[in-house]
HTML snippet that shows the backbone in 3Dmol.js (N, CA, C, O; Angstrom):
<script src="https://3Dmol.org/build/3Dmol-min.js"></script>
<div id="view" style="width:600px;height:400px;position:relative"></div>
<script>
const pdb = `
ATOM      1  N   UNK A   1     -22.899  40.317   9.603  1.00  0.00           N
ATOM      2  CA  UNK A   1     -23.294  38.977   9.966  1.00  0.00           C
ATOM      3  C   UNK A   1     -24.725  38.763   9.485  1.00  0.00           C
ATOM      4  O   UNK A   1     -25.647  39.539   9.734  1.00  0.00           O
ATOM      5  N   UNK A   2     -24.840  37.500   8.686  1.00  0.00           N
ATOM      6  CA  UNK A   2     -26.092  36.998   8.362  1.00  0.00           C
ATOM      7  C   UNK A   2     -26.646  36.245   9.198  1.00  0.00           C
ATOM      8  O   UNK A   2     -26.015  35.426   9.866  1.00  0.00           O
ATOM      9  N   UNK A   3     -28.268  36.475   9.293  1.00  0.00           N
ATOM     10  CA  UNK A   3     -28.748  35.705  10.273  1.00  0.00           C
ATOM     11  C   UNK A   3     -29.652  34.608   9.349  1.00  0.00           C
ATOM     12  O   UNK A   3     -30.225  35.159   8.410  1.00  0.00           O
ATOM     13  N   UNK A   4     -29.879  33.126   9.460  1.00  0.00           N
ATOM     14  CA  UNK A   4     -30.598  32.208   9.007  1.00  0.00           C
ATOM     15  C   UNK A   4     -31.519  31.448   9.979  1.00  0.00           C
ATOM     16  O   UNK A   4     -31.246  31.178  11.149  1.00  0.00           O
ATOM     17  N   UNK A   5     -32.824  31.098   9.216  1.00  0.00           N
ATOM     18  CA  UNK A   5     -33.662  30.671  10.003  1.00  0.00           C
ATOM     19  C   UNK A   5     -33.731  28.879   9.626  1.00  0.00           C
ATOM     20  O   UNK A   5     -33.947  28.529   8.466  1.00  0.00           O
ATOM     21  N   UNK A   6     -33.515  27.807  10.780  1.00  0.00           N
ATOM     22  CA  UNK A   6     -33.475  26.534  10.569  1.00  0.00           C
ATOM     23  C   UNK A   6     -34.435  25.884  11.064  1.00  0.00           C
ATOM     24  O   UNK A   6     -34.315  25.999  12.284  1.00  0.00           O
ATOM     25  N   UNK A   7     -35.672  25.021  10.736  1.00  0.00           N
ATOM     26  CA  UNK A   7     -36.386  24.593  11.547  1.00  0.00           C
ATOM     27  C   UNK A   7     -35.665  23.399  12.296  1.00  0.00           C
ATOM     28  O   UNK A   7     -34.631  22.844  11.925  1.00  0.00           O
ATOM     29  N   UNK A   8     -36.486  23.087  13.531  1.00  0.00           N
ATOM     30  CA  UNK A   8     -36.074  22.109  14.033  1.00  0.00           C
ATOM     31  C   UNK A   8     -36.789  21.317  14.416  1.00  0.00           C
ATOM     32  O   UNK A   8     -37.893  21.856  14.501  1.00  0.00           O
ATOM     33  N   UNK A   9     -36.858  19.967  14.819  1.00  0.00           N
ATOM     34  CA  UNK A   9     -38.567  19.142  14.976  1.00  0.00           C
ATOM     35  C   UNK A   9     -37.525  19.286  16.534  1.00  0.00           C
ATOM     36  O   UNK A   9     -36.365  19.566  16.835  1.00  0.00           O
ATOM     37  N   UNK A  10     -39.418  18.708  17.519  1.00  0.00           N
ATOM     38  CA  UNK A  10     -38.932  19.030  19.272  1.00  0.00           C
ATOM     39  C   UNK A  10     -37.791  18.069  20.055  1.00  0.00           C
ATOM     40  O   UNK A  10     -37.636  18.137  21.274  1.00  0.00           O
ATOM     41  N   UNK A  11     -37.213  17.400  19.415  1.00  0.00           N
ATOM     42  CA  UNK A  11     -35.928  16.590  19.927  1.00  0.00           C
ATOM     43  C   UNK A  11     -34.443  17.376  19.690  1.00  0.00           C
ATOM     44  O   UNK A  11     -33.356  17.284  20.260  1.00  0.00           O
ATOM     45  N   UNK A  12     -34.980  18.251  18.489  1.00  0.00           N
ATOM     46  CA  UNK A  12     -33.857  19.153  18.169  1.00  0.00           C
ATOM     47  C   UNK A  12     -33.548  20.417  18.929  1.00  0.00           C
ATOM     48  O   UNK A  12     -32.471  20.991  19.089  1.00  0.00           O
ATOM     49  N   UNK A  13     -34.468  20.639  19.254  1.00  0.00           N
ATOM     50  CA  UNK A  13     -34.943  21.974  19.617  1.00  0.00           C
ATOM     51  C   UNK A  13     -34.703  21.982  20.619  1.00  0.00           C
ATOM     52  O   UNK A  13     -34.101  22.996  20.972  1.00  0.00           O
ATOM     53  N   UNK A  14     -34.995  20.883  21.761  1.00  0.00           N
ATOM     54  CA  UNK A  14     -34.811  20.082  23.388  1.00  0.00           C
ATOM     55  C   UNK A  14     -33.146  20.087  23.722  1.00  0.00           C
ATOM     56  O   UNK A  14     -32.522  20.484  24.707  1.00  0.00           O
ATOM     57  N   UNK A  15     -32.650  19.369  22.254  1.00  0.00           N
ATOM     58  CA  UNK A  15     -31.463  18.902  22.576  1.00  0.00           C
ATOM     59  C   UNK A  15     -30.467  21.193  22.651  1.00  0.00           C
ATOM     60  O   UNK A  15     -29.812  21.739  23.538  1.00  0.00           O
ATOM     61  N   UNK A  16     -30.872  21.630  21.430  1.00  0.00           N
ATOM     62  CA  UNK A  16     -30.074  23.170  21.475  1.00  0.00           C
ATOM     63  C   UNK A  16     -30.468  23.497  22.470  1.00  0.00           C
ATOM     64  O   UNK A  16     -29.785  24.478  22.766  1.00  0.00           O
ATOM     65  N   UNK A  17     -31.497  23.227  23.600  1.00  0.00           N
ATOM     66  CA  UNK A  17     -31.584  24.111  24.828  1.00  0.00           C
ATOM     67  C   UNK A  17     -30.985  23.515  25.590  1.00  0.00           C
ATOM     68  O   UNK A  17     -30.104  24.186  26.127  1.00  0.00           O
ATOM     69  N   UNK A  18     -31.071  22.294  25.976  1.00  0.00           N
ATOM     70  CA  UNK A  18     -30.342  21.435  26.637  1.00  0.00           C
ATOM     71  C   UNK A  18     -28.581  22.200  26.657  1.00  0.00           C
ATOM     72  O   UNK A  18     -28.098  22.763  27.639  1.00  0.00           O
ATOM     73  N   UNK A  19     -28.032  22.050  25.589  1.00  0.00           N
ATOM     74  CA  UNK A  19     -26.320  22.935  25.309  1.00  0.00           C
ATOM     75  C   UNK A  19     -26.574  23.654  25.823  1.00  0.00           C
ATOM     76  O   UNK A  19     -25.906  23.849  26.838  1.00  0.00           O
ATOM     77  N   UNK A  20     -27.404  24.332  25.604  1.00  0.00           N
ATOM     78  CA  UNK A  20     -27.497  25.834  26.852  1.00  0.00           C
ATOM     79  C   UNK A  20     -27.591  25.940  27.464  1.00  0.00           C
ATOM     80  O   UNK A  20     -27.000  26.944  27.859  1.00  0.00           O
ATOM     81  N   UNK A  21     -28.389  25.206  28.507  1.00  0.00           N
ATOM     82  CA  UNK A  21     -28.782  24.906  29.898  1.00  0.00           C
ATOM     83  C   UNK A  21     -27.435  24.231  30.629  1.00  0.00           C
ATOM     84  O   UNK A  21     -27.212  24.536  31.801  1.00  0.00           O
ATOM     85  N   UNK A  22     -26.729  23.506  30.073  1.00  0.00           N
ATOM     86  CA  UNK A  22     -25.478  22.923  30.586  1.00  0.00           C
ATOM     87  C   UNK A  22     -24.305  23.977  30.290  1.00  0.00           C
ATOM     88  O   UNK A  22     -23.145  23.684  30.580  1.00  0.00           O
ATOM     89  N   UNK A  23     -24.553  24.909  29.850  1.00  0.00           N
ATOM     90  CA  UNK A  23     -23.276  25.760  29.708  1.00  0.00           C
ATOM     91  C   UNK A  23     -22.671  25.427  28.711  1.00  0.00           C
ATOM     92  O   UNK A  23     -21.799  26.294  28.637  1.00  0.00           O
ATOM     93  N   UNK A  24     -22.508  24.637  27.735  1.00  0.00           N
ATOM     94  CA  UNK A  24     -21.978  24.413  26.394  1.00  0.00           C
ATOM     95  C   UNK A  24     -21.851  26.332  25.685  1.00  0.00           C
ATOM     96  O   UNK A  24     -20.689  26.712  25.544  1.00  0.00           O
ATOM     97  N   UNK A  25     -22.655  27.082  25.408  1.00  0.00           N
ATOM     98  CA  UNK A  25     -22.328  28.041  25.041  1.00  0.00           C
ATOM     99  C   UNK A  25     -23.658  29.105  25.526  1.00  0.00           C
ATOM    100  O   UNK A  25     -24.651  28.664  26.105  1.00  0.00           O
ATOM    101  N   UNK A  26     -23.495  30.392  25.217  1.00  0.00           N
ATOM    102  CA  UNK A  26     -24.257  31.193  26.235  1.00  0.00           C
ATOM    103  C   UNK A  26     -25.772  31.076  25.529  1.00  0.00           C
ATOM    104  O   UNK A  26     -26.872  31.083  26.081  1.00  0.00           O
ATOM    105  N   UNK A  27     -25.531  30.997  24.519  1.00  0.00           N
ATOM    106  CA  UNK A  27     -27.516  31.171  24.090  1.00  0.00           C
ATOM    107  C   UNK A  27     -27.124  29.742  22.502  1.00  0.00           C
ATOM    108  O   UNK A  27     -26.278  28.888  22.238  1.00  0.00           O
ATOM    109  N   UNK A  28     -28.303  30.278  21.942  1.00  0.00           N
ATOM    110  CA  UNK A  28     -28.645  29.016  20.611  1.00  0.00           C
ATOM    111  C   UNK A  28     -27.825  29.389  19.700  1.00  0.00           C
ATOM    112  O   UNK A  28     -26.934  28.609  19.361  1.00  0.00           O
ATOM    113  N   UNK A  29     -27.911  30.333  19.254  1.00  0.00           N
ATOM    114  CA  UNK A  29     -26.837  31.080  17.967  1.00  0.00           C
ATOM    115  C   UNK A  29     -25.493  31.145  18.304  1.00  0.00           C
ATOM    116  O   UNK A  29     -24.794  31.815  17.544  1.00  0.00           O
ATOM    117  N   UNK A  30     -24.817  30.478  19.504  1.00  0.00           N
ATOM    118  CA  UNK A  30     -23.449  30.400  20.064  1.00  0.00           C
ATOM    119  C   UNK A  30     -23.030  28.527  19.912  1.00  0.00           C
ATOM    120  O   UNK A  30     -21.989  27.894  19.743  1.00  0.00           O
ATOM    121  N   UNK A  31     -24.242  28.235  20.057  1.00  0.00           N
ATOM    122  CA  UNK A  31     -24.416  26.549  19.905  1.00  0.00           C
ATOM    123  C   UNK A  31     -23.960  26.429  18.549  1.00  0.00           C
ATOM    124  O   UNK A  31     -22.870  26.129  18.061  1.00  0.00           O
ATOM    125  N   UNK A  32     -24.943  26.705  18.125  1.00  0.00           N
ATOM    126  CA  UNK A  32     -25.217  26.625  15.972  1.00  0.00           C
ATOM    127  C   UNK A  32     -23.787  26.865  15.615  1.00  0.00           C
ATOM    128  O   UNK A  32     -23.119  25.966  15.104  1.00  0.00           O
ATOM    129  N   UNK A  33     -23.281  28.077  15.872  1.00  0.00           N
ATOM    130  CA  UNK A  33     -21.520  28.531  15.627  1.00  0.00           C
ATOM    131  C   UNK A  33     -20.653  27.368  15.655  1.00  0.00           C
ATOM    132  O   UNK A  33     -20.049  26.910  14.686  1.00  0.00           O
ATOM    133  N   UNK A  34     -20.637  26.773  17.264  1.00  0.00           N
ATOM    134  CA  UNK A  34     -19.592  25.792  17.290  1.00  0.00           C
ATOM    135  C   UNK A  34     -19.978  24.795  16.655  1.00  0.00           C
ATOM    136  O   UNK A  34     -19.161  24.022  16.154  1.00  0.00           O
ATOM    137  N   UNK A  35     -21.270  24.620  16.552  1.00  0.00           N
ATOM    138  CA  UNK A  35     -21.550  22.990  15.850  1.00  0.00           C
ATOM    139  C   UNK A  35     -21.050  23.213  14.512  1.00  0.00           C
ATOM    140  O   UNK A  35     -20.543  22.284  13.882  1.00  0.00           O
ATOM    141  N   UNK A  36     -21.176  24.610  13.937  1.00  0.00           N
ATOM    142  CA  UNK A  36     -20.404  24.856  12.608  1.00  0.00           C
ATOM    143  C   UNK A  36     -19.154  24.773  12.516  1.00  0.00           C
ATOM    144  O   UNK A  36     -18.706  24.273  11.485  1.00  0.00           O
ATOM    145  N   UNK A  37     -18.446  25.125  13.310  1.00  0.00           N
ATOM    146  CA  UNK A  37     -16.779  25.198  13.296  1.00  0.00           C
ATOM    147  C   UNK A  37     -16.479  23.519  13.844  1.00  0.00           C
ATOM    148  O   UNK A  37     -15.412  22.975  13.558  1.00  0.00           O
ATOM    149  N   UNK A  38     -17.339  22.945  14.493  1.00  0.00           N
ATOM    150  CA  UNK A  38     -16.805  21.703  15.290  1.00  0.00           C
ATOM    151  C   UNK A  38     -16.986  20.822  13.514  1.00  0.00           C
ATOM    152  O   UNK A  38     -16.059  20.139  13.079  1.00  0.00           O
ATOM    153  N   UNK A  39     -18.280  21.016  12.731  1.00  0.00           N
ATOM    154  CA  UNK A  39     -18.002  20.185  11.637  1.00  0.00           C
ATOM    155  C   UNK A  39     -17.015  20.523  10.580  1.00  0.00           C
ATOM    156  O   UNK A  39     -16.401  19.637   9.986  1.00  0.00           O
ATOM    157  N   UNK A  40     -16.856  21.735  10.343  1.00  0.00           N
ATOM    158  CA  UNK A  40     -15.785  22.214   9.458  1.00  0.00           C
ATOM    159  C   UNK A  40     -14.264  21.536   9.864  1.00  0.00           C
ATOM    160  O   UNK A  40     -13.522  20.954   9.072  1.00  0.00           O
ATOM    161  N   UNK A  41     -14.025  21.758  11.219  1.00  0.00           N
ATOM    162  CA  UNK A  41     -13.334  21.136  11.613  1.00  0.00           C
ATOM    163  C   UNK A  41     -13.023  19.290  11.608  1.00  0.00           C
ATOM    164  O   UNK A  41     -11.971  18.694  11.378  1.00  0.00           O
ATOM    165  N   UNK A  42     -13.895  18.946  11.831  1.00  0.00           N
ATOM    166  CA  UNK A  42     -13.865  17.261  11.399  1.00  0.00           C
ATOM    167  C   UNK A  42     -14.141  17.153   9.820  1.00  0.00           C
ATOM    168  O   UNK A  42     -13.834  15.982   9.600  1.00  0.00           O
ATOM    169  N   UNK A  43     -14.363  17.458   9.151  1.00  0.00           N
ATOM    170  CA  UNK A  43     -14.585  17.438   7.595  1.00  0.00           C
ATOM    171  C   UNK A  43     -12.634  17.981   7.487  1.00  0.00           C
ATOM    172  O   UNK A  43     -11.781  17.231   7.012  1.00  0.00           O
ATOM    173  N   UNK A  44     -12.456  18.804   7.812  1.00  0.00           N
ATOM    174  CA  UNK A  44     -10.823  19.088   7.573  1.00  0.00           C
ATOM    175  C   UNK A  44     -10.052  17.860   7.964  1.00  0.00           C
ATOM    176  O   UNK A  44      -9.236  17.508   7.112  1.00  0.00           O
ATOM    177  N   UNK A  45     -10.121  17.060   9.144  1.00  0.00           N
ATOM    178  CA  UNK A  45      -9.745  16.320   9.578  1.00  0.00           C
ATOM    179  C   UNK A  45      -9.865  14.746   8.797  1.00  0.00           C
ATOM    180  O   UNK A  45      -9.018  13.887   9.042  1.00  0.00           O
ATOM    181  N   UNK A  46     -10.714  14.553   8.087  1.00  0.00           N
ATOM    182  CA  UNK A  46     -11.339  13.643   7.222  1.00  0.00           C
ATOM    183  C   UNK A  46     -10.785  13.674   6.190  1.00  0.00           C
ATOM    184  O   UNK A  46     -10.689  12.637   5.533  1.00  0.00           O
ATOM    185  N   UNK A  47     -10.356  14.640   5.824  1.00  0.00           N
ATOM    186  CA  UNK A  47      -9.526  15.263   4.310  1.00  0.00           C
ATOM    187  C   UNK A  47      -8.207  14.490   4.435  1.00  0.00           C
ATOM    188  O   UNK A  47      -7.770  13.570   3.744  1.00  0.00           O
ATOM    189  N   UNK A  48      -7.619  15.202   5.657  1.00  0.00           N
ATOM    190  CA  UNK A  48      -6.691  14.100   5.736  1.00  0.00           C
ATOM    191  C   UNK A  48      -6.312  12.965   5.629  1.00  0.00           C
ATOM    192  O   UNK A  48      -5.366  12.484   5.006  1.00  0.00           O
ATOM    193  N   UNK A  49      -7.528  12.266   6.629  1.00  0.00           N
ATOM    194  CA  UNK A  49      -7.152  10.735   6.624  1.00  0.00           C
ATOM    195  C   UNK A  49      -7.565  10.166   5.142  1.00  0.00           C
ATOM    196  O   UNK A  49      -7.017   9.225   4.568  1.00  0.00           O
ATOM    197  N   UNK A  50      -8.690  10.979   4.641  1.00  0.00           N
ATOM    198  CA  UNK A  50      -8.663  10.359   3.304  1.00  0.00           C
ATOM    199  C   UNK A  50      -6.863  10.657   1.936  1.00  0.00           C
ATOM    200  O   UNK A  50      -6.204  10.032   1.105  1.00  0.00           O
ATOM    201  N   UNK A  51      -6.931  12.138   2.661  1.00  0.00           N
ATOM    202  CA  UNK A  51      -4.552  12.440   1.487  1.00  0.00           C
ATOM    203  C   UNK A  51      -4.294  11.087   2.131  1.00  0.00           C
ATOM    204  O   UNK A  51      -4.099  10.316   1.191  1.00  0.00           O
ATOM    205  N   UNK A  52      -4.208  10.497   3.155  1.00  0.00           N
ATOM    206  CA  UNK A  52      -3.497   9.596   3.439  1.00  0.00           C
ATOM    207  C   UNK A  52      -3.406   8.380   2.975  1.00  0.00           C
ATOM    208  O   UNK A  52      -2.342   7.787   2.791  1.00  0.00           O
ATOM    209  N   UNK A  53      -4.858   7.808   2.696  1.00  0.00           N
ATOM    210  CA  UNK A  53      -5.633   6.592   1.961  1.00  0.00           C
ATOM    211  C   UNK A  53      -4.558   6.990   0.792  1.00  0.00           C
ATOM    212  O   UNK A  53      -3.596   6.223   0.752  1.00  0.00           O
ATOM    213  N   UNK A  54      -4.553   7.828   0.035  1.00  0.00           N
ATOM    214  CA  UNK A  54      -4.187   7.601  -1.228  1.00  0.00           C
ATOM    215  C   UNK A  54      -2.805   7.296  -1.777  1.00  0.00           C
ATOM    216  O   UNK A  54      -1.757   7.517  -1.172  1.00  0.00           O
ATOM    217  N   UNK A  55      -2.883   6.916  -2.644  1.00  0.00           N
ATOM    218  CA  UNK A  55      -1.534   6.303  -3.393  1.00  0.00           C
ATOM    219  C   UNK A  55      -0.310   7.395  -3.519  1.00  0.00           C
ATOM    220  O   UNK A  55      -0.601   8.504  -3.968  1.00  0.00           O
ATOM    221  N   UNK A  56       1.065   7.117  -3.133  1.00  0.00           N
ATOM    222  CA  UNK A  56       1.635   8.186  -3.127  1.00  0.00           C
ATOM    223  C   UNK A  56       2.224   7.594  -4.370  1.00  0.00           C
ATOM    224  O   UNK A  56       2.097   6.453  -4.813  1.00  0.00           O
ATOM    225  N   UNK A  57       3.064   8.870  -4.954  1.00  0.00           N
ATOM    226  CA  UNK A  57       3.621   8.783  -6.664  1.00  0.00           C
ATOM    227  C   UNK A  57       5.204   9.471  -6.073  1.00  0.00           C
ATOM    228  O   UNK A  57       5.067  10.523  -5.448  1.00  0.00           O
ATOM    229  N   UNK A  58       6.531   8.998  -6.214  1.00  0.00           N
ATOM    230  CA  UNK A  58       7.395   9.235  -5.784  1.00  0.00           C
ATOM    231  C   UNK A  58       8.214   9.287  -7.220  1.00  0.00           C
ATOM    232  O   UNK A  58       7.695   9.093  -8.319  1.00  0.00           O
ATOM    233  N   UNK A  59       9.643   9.600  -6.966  1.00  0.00           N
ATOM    234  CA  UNK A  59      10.198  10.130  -8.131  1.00  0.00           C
ATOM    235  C   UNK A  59      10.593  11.245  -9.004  1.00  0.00           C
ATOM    236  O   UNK A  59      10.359  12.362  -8.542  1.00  0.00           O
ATOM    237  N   UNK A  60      11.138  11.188 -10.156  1.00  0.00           N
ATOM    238  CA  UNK A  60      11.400  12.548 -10.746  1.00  0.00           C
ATOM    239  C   UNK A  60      10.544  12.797 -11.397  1.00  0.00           C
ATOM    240  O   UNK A  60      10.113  11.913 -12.137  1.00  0.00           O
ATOM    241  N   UNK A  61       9.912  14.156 -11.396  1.00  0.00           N
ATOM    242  CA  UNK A  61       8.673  14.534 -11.746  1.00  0.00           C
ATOM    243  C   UNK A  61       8.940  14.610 -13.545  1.00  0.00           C
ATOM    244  O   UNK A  61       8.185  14.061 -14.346  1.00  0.00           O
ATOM    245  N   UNK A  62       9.673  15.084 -13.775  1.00  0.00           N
ATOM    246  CA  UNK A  62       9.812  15.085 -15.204  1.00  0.00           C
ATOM    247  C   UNK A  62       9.755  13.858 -15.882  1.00  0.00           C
ATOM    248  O   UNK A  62       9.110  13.821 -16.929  1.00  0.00           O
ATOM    249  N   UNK A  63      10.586  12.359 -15.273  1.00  0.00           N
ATOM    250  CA  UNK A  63      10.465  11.603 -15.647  1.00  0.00           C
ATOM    251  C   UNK A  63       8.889  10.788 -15.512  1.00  0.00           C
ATOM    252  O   UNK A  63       8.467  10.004 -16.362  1.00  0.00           O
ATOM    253  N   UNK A  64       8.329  11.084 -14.548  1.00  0.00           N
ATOM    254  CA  UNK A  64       7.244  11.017 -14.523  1.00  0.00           C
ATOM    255  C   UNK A  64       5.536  11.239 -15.451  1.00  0.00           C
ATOM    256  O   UNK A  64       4.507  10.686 -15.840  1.00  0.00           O
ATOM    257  N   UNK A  65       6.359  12.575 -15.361  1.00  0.00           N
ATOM    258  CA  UNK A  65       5.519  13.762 -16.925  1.00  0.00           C
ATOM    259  C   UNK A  65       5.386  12.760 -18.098  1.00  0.00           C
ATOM    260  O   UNK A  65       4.409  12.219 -18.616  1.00  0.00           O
ATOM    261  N   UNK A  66       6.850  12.705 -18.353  1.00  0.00           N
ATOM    262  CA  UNK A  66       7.075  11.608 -19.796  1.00  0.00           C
ATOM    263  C   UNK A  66       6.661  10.508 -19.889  1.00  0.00           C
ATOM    264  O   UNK A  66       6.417  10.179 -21.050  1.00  0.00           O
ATOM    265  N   UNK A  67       6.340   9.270 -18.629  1.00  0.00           N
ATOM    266  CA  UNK A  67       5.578   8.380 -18.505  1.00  0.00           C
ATOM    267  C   UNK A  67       4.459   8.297 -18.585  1.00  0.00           C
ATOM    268  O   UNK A  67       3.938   7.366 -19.200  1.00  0.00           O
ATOM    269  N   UNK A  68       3.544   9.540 -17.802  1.00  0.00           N
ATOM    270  CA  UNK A  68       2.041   9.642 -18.291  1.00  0.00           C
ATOM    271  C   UNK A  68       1.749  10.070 -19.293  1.00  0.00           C
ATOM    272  O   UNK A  68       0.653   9.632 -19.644  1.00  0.00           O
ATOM    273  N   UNK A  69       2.395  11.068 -20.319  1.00  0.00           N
ATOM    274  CA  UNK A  69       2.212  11.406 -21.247  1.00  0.00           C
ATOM    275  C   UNK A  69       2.139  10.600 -22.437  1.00  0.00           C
ATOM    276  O   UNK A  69       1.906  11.127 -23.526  1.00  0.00           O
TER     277      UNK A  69
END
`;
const viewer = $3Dmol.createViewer("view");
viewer.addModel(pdb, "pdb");
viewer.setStyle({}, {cartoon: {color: "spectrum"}});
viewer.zoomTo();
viewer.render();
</script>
């Protein structure tokens, strides 16, 4: 495990103790984790709704091939 150093200005810094102080997770480097997995997680989720936005292409793929080609 790599460890990284992030600055934070004092609203930031207030707010990661704050998570801690409320029990959100046991110390700062348990915070930082989930806030990592909580965005990975909504960025995955975003992926989606954006496959969805997009145009679907239906049909026989071969005949297809031959049309774009």
């Amino acid at each position: 495990m790599s460890t990284i150093s992030v600055p934070l200005n004092k609203e930031g810094e207030a707010r990661l103790d704050n998570l801690v102080a409320s029990g959100v997770a046991p110390n700062r480097a348990a915070v930082m984790r989930k806030a990592l997995d909580k965005l990975a997680e909504d960025e995955a989720i975003e992926a989606v709704f954006r496959a969805e936005r997009e145009p679907t292409i239906r049909g026989d793929i071969r005949k297809l091939l031959k049309d774009i080609g």
